[in-house]
PDB file of the backbone (N, CA, C, O) and the ligand in Angstrom, with CONECT records:
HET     ZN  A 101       1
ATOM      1  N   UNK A   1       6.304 118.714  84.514  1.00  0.00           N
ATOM      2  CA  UNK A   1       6.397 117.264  84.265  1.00  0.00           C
ATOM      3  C   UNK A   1       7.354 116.636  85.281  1.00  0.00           C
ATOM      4  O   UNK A   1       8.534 116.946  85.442  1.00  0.00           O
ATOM      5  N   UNK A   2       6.618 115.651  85.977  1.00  0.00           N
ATOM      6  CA  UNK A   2       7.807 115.360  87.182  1.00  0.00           C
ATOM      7  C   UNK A   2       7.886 113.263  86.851  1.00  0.00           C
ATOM      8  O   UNK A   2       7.532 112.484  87.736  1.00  0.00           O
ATOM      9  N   UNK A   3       8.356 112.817  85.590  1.00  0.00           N
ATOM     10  CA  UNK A   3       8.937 111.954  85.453  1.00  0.00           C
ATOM     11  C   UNK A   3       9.992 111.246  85.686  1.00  0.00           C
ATOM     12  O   UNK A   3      11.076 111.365  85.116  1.00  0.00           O
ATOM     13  N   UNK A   4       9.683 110.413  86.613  1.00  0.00           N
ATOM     14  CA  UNK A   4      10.825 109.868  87.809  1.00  0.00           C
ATOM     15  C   UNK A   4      12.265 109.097  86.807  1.00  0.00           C
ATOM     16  O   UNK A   4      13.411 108.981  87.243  1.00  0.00           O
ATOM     17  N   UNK A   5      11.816 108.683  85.493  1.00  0.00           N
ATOM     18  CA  UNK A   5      12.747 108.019  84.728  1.00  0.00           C
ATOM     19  C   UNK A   5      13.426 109.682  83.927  1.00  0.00           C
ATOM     20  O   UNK A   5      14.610 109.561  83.614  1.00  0.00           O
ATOM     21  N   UNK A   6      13.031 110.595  83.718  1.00  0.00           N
ATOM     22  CA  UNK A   6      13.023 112.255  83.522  1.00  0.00           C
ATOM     23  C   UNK A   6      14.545 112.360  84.594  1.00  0.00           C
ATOM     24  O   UNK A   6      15.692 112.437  84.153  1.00  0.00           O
ATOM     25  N   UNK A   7      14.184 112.338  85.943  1.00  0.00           N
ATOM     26  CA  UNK A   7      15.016 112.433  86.555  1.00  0.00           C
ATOM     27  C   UNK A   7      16.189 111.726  86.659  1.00  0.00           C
ATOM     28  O   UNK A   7      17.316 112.038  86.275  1.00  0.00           O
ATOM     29  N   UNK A   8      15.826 110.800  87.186  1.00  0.00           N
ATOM     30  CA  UNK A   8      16.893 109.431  86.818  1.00  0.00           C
ATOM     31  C   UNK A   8      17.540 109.671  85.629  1.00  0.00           C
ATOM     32  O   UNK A   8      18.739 109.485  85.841  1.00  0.00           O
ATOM     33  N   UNK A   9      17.353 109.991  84.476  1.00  0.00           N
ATOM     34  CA  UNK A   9      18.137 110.223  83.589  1.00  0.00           C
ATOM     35  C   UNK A   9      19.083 111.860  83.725  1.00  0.00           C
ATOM     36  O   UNK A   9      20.242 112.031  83.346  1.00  0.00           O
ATOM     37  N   UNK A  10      18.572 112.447  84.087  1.00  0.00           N
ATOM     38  CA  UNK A  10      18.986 113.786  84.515  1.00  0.00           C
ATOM     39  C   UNK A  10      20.615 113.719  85.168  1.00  0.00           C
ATOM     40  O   UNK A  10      21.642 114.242  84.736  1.00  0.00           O
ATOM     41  N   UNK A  11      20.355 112.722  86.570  1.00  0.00           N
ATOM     42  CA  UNK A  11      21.352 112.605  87.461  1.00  0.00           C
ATOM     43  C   UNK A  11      22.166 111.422  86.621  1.00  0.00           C
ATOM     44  O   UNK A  11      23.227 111.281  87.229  1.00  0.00           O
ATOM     45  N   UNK A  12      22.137 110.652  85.664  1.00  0.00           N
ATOM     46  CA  UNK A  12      22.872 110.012  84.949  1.00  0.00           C
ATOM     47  C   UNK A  12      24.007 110.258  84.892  1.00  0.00           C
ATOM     48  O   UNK A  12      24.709 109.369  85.374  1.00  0.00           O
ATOM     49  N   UNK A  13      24.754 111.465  84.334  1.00  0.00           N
ATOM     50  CA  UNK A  13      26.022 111.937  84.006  1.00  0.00           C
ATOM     51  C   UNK A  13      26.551 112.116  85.401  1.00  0.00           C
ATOM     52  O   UNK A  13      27.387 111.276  85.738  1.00  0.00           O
ATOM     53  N   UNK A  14      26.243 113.016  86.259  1.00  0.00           N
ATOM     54  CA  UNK A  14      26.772 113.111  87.868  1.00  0.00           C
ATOM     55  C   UNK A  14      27.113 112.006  88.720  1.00  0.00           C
ATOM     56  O   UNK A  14      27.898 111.832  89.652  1.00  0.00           O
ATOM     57  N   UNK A  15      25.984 111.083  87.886  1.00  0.00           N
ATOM     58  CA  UNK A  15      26.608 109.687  89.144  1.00  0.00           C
ATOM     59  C   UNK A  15      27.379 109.023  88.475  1.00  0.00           C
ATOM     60  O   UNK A  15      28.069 108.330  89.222  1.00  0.00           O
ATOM     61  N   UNK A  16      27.642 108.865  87.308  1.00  0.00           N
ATOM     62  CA  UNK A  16      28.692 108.387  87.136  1.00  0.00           C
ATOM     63  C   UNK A  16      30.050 109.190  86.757  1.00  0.00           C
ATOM     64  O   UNK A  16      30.940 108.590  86.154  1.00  0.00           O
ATOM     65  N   UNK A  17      30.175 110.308  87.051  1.00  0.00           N
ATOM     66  CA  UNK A  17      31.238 111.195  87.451  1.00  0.00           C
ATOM     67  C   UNK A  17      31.893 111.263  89.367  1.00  0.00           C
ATOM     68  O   UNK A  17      32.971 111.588  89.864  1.00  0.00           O
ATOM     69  N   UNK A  18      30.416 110.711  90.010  1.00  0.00           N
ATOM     70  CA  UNK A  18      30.355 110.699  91.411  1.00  0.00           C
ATOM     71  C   UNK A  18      30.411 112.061  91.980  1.00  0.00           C
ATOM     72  O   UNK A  18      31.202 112.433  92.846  1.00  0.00           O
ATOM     73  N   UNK A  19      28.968 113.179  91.081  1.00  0.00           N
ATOM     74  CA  UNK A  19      29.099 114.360  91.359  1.00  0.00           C
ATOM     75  C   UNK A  19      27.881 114.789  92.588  1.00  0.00           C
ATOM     76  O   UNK A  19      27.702 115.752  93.333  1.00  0.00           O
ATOM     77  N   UNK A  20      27.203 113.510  92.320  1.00  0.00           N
ATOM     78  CA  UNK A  20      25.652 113.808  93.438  1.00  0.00           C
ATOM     79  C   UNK A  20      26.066 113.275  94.799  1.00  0.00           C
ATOM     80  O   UNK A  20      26.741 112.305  95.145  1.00  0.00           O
ATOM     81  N   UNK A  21      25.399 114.289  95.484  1.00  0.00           N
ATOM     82  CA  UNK A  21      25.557 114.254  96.952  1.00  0.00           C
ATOM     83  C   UNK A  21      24.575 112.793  97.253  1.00  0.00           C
ATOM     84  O   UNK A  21      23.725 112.282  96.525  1.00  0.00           O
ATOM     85  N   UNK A  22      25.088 112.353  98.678  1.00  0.00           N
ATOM     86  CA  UNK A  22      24.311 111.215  98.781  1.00  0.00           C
ATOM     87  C   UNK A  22      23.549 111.046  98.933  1.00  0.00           C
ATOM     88  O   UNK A  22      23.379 110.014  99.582  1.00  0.00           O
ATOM     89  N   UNK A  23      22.447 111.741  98.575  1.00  0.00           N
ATOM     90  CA  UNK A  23      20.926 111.597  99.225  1.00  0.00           C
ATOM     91  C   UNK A  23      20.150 111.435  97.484  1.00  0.00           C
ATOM     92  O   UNK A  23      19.070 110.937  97.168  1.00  0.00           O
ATOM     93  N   UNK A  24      21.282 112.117  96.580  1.00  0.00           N
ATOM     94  CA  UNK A  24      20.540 111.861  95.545  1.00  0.00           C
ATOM     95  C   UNK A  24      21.420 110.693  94.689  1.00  0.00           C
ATOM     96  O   UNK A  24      21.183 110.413  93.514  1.00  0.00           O
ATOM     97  N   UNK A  25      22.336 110.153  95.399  1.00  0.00           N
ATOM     98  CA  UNK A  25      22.941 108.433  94.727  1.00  0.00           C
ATOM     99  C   UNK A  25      21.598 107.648  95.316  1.00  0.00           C
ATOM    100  O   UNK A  25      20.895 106.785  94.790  1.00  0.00           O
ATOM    101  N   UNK A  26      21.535 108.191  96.414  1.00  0.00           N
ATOM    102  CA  UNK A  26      20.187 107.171  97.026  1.00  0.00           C
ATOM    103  C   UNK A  26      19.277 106.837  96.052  1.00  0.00           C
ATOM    104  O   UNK A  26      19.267 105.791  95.404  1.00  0.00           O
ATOM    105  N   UNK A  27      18.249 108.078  95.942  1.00  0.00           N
ATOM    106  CA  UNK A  27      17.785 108.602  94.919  1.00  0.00           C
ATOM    107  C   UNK A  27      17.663 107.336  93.739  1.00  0.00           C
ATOM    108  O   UNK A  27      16.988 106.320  93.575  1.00  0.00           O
ATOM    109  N   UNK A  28      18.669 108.012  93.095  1.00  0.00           N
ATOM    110  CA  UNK A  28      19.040 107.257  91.852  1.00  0.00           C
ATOM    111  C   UNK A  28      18.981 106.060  92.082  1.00  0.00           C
ATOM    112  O   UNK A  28      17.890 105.556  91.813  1.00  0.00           O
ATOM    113  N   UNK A  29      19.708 105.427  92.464  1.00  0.00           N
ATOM    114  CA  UNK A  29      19.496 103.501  92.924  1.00  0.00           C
ATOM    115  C   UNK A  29      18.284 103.286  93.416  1.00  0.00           C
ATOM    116  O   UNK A  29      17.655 102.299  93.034  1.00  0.00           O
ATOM    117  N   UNK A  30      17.715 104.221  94.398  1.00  0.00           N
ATOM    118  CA  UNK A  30      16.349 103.605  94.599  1.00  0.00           C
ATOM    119  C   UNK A  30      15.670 102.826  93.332  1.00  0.00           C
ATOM    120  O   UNK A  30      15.405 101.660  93.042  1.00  0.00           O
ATOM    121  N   UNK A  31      15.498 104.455  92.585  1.00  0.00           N
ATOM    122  CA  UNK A  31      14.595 104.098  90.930  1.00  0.00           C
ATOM    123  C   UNK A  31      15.509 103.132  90.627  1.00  0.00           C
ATOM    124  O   UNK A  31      15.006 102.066  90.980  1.00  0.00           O
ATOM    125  N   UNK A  32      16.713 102.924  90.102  1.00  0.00           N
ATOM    126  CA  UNK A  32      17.199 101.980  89.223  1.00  0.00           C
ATOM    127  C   UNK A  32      16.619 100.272  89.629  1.00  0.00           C
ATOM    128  O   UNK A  32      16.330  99.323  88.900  1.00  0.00           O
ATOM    129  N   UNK A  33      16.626 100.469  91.349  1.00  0.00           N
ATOM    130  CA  UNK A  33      15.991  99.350  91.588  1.00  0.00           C
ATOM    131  C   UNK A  33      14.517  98.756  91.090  1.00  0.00           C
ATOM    132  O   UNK A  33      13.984  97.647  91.058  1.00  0.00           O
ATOM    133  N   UNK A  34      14.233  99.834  90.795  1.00  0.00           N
ATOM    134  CA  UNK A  34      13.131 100.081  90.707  1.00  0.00           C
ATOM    135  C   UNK A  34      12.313  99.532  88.920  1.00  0.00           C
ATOM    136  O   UNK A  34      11.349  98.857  88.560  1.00  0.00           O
ATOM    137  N   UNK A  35      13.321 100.254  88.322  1.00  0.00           N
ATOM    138  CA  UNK A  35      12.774 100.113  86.515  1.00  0.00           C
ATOM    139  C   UNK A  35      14.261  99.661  86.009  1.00  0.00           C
ATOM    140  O   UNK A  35      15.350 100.166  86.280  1.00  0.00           O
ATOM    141  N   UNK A  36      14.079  99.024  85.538  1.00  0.00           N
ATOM    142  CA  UNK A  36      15.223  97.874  84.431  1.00  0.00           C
ATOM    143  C   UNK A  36      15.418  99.115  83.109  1.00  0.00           C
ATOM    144  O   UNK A  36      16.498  99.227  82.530  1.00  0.00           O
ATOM    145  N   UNK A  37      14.191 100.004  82.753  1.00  0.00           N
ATOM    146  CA  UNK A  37      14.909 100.612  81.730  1.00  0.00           C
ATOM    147  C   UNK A  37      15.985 101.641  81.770  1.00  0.00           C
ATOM    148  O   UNK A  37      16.906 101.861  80.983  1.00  0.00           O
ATOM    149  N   UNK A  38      15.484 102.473  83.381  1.00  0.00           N
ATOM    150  CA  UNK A  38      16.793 103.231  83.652  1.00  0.00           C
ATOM    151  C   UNK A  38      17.949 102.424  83.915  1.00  0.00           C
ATOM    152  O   UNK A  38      18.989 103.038  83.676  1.00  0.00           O
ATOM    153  N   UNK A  39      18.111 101.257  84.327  1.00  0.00           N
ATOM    154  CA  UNK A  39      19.111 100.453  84.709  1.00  0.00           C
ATOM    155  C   UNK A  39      19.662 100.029  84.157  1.00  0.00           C
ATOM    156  O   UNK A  39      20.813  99.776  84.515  1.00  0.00           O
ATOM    157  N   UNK A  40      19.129  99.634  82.767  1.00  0.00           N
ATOM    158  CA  UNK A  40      19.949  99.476  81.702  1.00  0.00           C
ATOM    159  C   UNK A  40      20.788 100.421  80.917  1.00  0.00           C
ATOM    160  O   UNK A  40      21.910 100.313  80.422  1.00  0.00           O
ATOM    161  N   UNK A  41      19.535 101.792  80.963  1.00  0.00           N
ATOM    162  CA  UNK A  41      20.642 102.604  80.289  1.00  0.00           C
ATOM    163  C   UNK A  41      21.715 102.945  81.123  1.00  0.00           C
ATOM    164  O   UNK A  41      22.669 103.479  80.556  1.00  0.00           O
ATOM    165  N   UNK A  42      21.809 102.725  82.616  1.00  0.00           N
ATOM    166  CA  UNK A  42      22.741 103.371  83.272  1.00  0.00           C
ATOM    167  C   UNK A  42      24.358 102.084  83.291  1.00  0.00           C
ATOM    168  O   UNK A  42      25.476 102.340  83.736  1.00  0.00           O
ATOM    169  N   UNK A  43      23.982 101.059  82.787  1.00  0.00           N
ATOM    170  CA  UNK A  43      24.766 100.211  82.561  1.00  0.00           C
ATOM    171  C   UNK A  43      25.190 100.774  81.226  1.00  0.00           C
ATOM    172  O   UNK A  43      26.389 100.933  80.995  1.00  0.00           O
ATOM    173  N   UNK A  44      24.344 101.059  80.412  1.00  0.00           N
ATOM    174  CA  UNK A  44      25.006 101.050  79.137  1.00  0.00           C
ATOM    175  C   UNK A  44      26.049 102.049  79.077  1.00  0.00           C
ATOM    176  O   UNK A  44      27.189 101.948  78.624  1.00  0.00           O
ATOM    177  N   UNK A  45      25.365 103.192  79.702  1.00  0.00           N
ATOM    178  CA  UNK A  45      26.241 104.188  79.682  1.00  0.00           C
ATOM    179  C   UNK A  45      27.620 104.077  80.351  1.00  0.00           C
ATOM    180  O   UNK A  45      28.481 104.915  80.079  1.00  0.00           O
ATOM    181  N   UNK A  46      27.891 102.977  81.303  1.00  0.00           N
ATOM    182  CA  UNK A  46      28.623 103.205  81.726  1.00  0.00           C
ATOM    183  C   UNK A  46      29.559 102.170  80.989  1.00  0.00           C
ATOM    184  O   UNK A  46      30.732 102.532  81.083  1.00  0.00           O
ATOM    185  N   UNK A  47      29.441 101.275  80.452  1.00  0.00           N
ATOM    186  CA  UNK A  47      30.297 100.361  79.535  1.00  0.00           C
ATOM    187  C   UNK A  47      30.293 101.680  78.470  1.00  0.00           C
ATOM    188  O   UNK A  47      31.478 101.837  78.175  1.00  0.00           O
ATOM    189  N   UNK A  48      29.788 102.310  78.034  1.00  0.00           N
ATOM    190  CA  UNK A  48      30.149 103.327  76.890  1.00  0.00           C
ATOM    191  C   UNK A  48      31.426 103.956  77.549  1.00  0.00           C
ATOM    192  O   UNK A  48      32.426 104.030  76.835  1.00  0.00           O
ATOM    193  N   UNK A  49      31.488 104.364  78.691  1.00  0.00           N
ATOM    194  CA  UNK A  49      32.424 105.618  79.358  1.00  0.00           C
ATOM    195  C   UNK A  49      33.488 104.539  79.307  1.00  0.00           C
ATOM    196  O   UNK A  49      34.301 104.523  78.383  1.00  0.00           O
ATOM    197  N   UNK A  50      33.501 103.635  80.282  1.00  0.00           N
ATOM    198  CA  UNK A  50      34.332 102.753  80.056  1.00  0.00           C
ATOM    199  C   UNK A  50      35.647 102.346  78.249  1.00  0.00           C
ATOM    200  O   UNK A  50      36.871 102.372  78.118  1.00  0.00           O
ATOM    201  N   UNK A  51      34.951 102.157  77.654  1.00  0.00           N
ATOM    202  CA  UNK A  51      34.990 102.269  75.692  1.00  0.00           C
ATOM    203  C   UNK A  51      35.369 103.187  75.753  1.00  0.00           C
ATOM    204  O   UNK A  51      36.516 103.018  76.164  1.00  0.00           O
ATOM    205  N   UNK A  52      35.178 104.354  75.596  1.00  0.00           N
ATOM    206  CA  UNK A  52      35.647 105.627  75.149  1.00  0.00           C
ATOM    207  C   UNK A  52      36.993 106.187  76.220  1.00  0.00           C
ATOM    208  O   UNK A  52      37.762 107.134  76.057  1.00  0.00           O
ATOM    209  N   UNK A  53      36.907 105.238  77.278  1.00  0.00           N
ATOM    210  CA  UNK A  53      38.531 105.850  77.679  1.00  0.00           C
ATOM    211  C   UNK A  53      38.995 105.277  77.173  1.00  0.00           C
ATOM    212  O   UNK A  53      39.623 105.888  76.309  1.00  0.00           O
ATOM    213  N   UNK A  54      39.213 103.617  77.118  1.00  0.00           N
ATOM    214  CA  UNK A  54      40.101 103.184  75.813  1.00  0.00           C
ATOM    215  C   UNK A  54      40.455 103.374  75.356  1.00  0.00           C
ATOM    216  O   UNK A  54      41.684 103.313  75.299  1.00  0.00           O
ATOM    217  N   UNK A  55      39.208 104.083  74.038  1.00  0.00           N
ATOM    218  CA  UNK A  55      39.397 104.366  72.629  1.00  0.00           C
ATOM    219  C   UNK A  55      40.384 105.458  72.313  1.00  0.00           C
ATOM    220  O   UNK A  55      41.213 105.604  71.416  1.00  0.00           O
ATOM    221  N   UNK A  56      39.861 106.471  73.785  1.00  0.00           N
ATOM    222  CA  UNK A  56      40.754 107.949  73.617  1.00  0.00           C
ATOM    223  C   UNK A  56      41.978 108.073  73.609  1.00  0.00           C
ATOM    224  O   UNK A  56      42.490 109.015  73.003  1.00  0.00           O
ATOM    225  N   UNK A  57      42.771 107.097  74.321  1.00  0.00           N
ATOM    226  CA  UNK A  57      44.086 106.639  74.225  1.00  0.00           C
ATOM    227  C   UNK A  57      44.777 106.855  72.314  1.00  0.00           C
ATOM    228  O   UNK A  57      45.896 107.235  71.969  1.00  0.00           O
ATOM    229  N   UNK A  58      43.828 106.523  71.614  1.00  0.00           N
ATOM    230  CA  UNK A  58      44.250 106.909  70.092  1.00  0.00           C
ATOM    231  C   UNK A  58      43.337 108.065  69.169  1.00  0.00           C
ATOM    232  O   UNK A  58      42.169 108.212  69.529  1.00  0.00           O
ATOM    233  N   UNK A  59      43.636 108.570  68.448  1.00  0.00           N
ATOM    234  CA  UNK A  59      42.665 109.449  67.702  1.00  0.00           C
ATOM    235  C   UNK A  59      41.609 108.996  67.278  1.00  0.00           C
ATOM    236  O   UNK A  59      41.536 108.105  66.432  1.00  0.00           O
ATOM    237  N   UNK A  60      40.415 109.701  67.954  1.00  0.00           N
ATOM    238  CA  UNK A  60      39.124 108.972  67.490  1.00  0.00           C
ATOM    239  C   UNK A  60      38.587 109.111  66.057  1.00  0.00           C
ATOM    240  O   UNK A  60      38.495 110.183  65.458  1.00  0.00           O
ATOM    241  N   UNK A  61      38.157 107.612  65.457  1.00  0.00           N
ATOM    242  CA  UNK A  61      37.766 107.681  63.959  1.00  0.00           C
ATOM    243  C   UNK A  61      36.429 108.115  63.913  1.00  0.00           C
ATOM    244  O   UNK A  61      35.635 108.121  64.853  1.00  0.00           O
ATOM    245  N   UNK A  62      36.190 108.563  62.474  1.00  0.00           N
ATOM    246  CA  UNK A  62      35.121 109.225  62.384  1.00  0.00           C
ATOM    247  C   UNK A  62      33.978 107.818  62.529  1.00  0.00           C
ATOM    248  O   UNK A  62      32.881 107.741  63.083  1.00  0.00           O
ATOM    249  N   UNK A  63      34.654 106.974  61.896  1.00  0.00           N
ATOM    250  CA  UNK A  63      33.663 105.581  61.423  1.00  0.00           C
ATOM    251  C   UNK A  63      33.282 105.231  63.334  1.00  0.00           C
ATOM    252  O   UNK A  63      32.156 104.984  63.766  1.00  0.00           O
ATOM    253  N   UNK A  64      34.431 105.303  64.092  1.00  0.00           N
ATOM    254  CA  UNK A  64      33.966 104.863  65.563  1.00  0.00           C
ATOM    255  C   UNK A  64      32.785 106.586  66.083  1.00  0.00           C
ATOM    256  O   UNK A  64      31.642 106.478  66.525  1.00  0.00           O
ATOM    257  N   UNK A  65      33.232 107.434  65.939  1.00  0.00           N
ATOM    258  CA  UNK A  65      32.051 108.628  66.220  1.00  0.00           C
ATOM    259  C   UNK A  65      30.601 108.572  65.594  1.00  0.00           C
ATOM    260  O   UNK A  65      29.595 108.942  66.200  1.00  0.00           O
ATOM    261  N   UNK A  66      30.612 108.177  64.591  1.00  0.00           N
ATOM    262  CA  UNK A  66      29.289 107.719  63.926  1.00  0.00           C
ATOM    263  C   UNK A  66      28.624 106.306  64.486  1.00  0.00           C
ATOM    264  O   UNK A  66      27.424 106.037  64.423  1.00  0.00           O
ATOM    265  N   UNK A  67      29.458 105.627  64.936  1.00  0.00           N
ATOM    266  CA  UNK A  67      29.063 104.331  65.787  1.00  0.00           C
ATOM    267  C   UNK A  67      28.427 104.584  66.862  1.00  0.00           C
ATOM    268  O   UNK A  67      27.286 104.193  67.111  1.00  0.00           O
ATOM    269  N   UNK A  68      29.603 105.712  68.050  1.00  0.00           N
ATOM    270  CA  UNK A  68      29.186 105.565  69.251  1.00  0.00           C
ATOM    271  C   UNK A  68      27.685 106.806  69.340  1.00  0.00           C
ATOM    272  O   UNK A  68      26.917 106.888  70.298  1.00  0.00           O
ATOM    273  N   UNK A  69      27.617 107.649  68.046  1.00  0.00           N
ATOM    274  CA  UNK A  69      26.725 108.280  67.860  1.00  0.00           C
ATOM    275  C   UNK A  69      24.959 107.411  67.855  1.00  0.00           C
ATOM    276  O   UNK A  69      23.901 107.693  68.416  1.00  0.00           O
ATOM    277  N   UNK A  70      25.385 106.281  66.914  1.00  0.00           N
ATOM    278  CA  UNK A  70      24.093 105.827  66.734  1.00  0.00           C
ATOM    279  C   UNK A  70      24.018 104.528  68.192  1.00  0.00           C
ATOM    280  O   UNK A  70      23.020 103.833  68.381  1.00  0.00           O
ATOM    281  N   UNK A  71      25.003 104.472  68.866  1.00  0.00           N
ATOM    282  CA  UNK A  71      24.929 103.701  70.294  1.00  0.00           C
ATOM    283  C   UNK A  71      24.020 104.510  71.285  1.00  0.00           C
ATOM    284  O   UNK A  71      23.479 103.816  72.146  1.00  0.00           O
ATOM    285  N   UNK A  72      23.746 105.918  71.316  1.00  0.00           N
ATOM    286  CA  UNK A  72      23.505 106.739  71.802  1.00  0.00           C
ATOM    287  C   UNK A  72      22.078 107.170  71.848  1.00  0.00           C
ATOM    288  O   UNK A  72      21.483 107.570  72.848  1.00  0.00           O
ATOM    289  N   UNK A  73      21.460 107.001  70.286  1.00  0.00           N
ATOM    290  CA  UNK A  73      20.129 107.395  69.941  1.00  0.00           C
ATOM    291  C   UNK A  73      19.175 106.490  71.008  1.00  0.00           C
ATOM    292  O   UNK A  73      19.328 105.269  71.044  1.00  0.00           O
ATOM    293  N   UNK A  74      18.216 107.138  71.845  1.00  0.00           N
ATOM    294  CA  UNK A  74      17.369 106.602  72.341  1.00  0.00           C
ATOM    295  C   UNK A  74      17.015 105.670  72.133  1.00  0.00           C
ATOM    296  O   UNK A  74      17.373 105.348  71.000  1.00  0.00           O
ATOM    297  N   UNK A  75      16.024 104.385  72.952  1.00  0.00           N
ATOM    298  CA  UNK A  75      15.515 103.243  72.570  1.00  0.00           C
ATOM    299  C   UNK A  75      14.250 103.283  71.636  1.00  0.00           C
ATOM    300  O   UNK A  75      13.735 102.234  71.250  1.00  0.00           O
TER     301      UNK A  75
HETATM  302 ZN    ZN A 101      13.191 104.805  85.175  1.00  0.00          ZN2+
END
């Protein structure tokens, strides 16, 4: 199965760690340019990462883990 949004989601976590070499940031932005749904999730995700350093600053509640849990569930 060679699903280009498959992939794009794949390299998700790496690029926003800034773990992919540059040919596959390319890559990635190409598609994002490309489809609004990877682009969104890759926004979302990254306002999530963003939130959760915040949050980590204090002991995380269960009521916020069950939140950012159901933030998480697919569209
Ligand atoms: Zn896509």
């Amino acid at each position: 199965m060679s699903d280009p949004c498959d992939r794009c989601e794949e390299m998700m976590q790496p690029y926003l760690d800034g773990a992919l070499s540059e040919a596959e940031v390319a890559e990635a932005e190409e598609h994002l340019e490309r489809c609004k749904w990877c682009a969104k999730r890759y926004r979302f995700e990254e306002r999530l990462r963003h939130y959760v350093r915040v949050e980590l600053s204090e002991p995380m509640r269960p009521e916020l883990k069950a939140k950012l849990a159901a933030l998480r569930t697919p569209l």
